[in-house]
C-alpha positions in Angstrom: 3.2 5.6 -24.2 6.5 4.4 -25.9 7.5 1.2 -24.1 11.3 1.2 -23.5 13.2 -2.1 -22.4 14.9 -0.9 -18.9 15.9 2.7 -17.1 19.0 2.9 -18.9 17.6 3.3 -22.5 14.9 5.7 -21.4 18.2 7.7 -20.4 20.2 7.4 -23.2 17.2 8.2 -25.7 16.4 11.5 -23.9 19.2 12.7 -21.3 16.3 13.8 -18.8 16.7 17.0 -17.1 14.0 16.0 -14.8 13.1 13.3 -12.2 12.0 10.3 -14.8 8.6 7.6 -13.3 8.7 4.6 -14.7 5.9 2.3 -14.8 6.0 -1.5 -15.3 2.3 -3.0 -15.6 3.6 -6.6 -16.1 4.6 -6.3 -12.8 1.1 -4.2 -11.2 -0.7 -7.2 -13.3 1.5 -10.4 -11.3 0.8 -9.1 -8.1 -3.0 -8.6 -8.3 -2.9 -12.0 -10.1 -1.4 -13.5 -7.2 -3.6 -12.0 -4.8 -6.5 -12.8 -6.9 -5.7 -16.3 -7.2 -4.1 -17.0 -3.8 -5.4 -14.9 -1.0 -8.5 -17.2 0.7 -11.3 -14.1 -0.1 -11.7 -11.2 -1.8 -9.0 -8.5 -2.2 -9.5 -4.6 -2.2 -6.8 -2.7 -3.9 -6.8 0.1 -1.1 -6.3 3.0 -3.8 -4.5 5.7 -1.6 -1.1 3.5 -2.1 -1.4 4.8 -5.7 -4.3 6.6 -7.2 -3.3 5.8 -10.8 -6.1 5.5 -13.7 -3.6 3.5 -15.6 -2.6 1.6 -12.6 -6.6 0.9 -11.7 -7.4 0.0 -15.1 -4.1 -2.9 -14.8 -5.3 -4.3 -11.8 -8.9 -4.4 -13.2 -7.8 -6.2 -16.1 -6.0 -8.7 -13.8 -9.2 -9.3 -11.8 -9.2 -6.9 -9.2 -13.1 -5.6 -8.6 -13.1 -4.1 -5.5 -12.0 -0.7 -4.5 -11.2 0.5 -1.0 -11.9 4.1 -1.6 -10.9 7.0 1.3 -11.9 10.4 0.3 -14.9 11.6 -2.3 -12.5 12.3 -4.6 -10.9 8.6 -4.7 -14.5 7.6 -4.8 -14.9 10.2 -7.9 -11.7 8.2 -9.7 -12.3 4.7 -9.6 -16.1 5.2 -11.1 -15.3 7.4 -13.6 -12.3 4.8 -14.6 -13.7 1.7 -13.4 -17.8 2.2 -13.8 -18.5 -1.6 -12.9 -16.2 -1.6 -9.8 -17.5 -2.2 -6.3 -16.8 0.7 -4.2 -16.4 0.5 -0.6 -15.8 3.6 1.3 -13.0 2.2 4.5 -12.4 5.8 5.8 -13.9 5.4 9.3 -14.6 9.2 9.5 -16.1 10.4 6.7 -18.5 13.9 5.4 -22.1 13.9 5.4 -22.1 15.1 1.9 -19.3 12.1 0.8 -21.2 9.3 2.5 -24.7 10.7 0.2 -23.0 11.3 -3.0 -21.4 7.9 -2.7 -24.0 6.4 -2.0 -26.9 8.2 -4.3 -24.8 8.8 -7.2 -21.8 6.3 -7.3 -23.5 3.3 -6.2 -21.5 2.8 -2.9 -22.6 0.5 -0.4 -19.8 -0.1 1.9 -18.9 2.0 4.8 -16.8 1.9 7.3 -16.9 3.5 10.4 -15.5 3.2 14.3 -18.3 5.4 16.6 -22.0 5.7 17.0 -21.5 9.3 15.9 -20.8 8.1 12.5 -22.6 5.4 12.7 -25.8 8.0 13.3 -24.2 9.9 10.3 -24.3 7.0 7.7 -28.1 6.7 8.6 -28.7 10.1 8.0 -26.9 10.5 4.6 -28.2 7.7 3.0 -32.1 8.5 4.0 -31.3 5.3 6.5 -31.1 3.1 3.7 -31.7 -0.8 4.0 -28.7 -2.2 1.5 -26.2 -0.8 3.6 -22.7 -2.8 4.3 -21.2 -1.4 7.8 -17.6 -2.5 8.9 -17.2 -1.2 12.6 -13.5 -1.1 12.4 -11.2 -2.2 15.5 -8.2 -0.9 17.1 -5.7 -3.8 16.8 -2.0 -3.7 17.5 0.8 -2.4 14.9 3.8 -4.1 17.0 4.7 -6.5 14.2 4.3 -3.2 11.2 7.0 -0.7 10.1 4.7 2.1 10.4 2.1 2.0 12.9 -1.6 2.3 12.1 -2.5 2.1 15.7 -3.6 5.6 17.0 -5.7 7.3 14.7 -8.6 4.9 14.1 -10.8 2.2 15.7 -13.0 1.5 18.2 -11.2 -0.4 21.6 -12.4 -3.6 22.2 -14.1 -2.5 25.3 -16.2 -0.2 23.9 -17.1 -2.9 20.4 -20.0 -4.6 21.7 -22.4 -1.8 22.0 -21.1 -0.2 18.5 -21.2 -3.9 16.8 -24.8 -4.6 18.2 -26.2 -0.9 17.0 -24.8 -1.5 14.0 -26.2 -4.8 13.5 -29.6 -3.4 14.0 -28.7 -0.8 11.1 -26.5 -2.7 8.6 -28.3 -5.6 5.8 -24.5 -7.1 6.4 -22.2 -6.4 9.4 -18.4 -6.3 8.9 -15.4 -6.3 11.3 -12.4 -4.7 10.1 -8.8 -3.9 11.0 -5.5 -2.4 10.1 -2.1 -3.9 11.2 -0.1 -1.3 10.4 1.6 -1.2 6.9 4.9 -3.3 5.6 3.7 -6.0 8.3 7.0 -8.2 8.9 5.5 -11.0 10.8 1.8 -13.6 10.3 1.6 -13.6 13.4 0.3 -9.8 13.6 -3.1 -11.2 11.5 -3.8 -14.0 14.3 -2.8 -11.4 17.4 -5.9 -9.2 15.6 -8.4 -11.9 14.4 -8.2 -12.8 18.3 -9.3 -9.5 18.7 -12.0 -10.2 15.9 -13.5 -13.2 18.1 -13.4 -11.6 21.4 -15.5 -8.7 20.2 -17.9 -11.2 18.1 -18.3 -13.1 21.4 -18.9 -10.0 23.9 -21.5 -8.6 21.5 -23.1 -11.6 20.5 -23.3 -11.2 16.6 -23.8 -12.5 13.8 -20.8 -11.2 11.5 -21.3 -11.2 7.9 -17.5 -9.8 6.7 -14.1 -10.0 8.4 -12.0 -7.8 6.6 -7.8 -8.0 7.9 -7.1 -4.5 5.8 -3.7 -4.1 4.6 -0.2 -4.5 5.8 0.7 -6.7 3.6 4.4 -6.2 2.9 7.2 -5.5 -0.1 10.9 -6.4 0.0 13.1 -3.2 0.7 16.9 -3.5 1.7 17.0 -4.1 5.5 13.1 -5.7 5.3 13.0 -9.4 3.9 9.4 -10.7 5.3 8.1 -13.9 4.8 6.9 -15.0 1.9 3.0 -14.0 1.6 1.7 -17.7 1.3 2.4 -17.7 5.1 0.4 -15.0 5.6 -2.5 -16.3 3.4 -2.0 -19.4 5.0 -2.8 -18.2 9.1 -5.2 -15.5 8.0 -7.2 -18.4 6.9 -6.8 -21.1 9.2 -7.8 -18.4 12.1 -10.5 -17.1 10.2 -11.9 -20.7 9.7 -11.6 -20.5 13.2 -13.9 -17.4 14.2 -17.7 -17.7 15.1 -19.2 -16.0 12.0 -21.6 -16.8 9.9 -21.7 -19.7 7.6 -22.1 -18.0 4.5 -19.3 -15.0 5.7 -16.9 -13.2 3.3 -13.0 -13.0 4.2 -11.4 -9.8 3.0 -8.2 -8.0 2.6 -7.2 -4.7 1.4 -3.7 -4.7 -0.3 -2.3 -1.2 -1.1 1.1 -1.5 -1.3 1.4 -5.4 -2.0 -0.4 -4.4 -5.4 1.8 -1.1 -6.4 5.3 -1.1 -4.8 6.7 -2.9 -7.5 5.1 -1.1 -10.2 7.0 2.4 -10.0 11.0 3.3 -9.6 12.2 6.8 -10.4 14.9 8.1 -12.2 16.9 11.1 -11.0 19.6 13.4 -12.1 22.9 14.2 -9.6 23.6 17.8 -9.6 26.4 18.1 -7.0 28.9 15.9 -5.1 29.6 17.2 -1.7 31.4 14.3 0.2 29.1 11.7 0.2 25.9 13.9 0.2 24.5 13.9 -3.7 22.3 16.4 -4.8 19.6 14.7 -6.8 16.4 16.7 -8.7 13.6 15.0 -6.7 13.4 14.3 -3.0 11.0 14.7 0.6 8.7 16.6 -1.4 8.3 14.5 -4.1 8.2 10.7 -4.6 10.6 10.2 -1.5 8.4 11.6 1.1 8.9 7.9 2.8 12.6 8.0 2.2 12.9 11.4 4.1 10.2 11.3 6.7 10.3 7.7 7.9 13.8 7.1 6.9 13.2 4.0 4.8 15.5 2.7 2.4 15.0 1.8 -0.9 17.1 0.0 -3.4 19.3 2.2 -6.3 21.2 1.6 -9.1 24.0 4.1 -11.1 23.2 4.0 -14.5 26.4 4.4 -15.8 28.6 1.9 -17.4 32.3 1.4 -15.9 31.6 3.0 -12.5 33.5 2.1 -9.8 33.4 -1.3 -8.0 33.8 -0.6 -4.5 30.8 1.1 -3.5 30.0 4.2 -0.6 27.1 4.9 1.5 25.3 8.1 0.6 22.7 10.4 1.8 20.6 12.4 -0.9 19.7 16.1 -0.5 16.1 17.0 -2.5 15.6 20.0 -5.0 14.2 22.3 -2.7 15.5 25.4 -0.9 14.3 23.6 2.5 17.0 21.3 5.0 13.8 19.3 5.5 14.6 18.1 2.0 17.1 15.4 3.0 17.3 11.6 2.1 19.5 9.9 5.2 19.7 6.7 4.0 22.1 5.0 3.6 22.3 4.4 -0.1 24.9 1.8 -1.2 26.3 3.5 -5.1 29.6 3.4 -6.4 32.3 5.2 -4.2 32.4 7.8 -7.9 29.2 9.0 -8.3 29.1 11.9 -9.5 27.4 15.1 -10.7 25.9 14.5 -13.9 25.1 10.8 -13.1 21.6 9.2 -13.3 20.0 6.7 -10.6 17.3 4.5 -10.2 15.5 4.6 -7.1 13.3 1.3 -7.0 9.9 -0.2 -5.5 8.6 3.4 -5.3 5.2 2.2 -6.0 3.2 2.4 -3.1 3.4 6.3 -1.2 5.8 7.5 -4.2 4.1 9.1 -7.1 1.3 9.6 -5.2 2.9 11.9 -2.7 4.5 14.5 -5.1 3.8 18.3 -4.6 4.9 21.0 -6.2 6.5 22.8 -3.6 8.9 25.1 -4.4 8.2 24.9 -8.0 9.2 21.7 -8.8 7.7 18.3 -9.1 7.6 18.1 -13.4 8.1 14.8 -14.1 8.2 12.4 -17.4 6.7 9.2 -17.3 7.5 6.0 -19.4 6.7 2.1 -19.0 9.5 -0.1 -19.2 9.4 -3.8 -19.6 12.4 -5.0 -17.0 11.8 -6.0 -13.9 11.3 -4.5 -10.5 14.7 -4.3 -8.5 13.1 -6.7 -5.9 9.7 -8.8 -6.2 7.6 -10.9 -3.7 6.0 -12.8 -6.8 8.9 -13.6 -9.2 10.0 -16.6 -7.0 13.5 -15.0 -7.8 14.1 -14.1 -3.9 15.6 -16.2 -1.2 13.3 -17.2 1.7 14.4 -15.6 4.7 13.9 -18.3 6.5 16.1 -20.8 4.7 19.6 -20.8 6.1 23.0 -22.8 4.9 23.7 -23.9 7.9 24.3 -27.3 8.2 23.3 -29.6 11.7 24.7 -33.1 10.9 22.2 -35.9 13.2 23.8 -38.0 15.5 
């Protein structure tokens, strides 16, 4: 793949008529270095963010071993790519015919699960196996998250002693896990749920062998400056140390869109004005799902020299024949866009690439590496902490 320096040479070399991914490794490789290097335990790159072979084989190389793995099919990916990565299977509902091929043909001994029913299933599948790692997962709160993670899965705390003691009796090491909810904008979401953590290890009286926080752990998007991730690191451990577990325990995370979201942007092609609507070749049923179905924002750039200072809010409207197809916004470019201009849309990551379709007959896209960096970064140390102000408080 032809490495080209930024966004703007990749579209004065071809002129794409089609939406453009751009892929920056360096940047892929940083994060998982930091999270290898900082995070207080292991870290899972949860590969549903973004199911790349090229993006699994980056965060390999930067020391990523473990895989949280959601379908058959993800479990399929990451052995045939990885072979020597440690699979662990964190959908808490899974097949009878997943849970035995990965465990009898691609080595998988982490499960997940949140009810005696699949609990029961897991035994079954495996030929009630005796190497088995079980993490009874736990319904925790999403209140400090963008996008809640709340409803679907986990068992209430009410109901975790009698799943966490049958599951001791069954597992060779027991895990407790949990999901925040993703783009997490406050710690203090990670000590409300590893209160949770203790209560159930208390009521059930076991001996835990894994807490695993999941993911959450968030990028920087206009309108969402989080903390900085050392302060998340930093209570995740000091409540952890805190927990009755076992002395020899394992502290987990699972990182999804930490890992990716700076690793994609996408270029695309205006092909109408209409006020301050743009027409662009890629949009809700492609790589900006998020942008159209969650409304969230992420940062552009006009790639065209001498545009206009001032600058104008606009929606987008996607390729497709469908009004479902429609960007809101708002994005901040140059009050003269036009049709005919090209824009990147950054930190597409994590949900982007991955959610393309080809609805309607389109989703073709090129791809290229570039060597810039991402439009915003948690690990360049280039961003202001949010909690720093200017104002001044002279002492008396």
């Amino acid at each position: 793949m032809h490495q080209f320096p930024d966004a703007s040479a990749v579209v004065r070399a071809s002129a794409p008529d089609r939406p453009v991914i751009l892929n920056r490794p360096h940047a892929a490789a940083r994060a998982a270095r930091f999270f290898v290097e900082k995070f207080p335990g292991r870290s899972l790159y949860a590969v549903k963010a973004n199911p790349s072979a090229d993006l699994l084989r980056v965060l390999w190389d930067s020391g990523v071993t473990h895989y949280d793995v959601a379908s058959i099919a993800e479990v399929r990916l990451v052995r045939s790519t990885l072979p020597e990565a440690v699979l662990c299977f964190m959908h808490p509902v899974k097949t009878a015919s997943a849970i035995a091929e990965a465990y009898s043909i691609h080595g998988c001994r982490v499960f997940s699960l949140d009810s005696v029913e699949e609990l029961e299933k897991i035994k079954a599948a495996t030929g009630n196996a005796e190497d088995l790692s079980l993490c009874v997962r736990l319904r925790v709160s999403s209140e400090y998250s963008e996008l809640s993670l709340a409803s679907k899965f986990g068992v209430d705390l009410a109901d975790a002693a009698e799943l966490l003691q049958a599951t001791r009796q069954v597992a060779d090491s027991l895990g407790i896990c949990f999901h925040v909810g993703s783009q997490s904008m406050s710690p203090h979401g990670y000590v409300q749920a590893l209160e949770r953590v203790r209560a159930a290890i208390v009521d059930a009286s076991v001996l835990v062998d894994i807490v695993d926080v999941g993911g959450g752990f968030p990028s920087v998007y206009p309108g969402m400056e989080p903390p900085p991730l050392e302060d998340y690191f930093g209570v995740i451990d000091r409540t952890y140390e805190s927990l009755p577990i076992s002395y020899s325990a394992e502290l987990w995370c699972e990182p999804g869109r930490a890992l990716c979201a700076e690793y994609n942007s996408l270029v695309v092609q205006v092909e109408k004005r209409r006020g301050k609507e743009l027409f662009i070749n890629d949009g809700a049923y492609g790589a900006l799902f998020d942008a159209a179905h969650v409304g969230w924002r992420f940062p552009v750039k006009l790639l065209r020299h001498g545009a206009d200072e001032a600058t104008e809010a606009f929606s987008f409207y996607g390729p497709t024949c469908d009004d479902l197809d429609h960007m809101e916004g708002p994005f901040e470019l140059p009050s003269d866009a036009k049709a005919g201009d090209y824009i990147e849309i950054g930190m597409l990551g994590a949900y982007g690439a991955a959610m393309k379709t080809a609805f309607n007959g389109f989703g073709e896209t090129e791809v290229h590496e570039v060597s810039d960096e991402p439009m915003a970064s948690q690990y360049t140390g280039s961003r202001r902490d949010p909690r720093v102000t200017d104002n001044v408080v002279a002492l008396r």
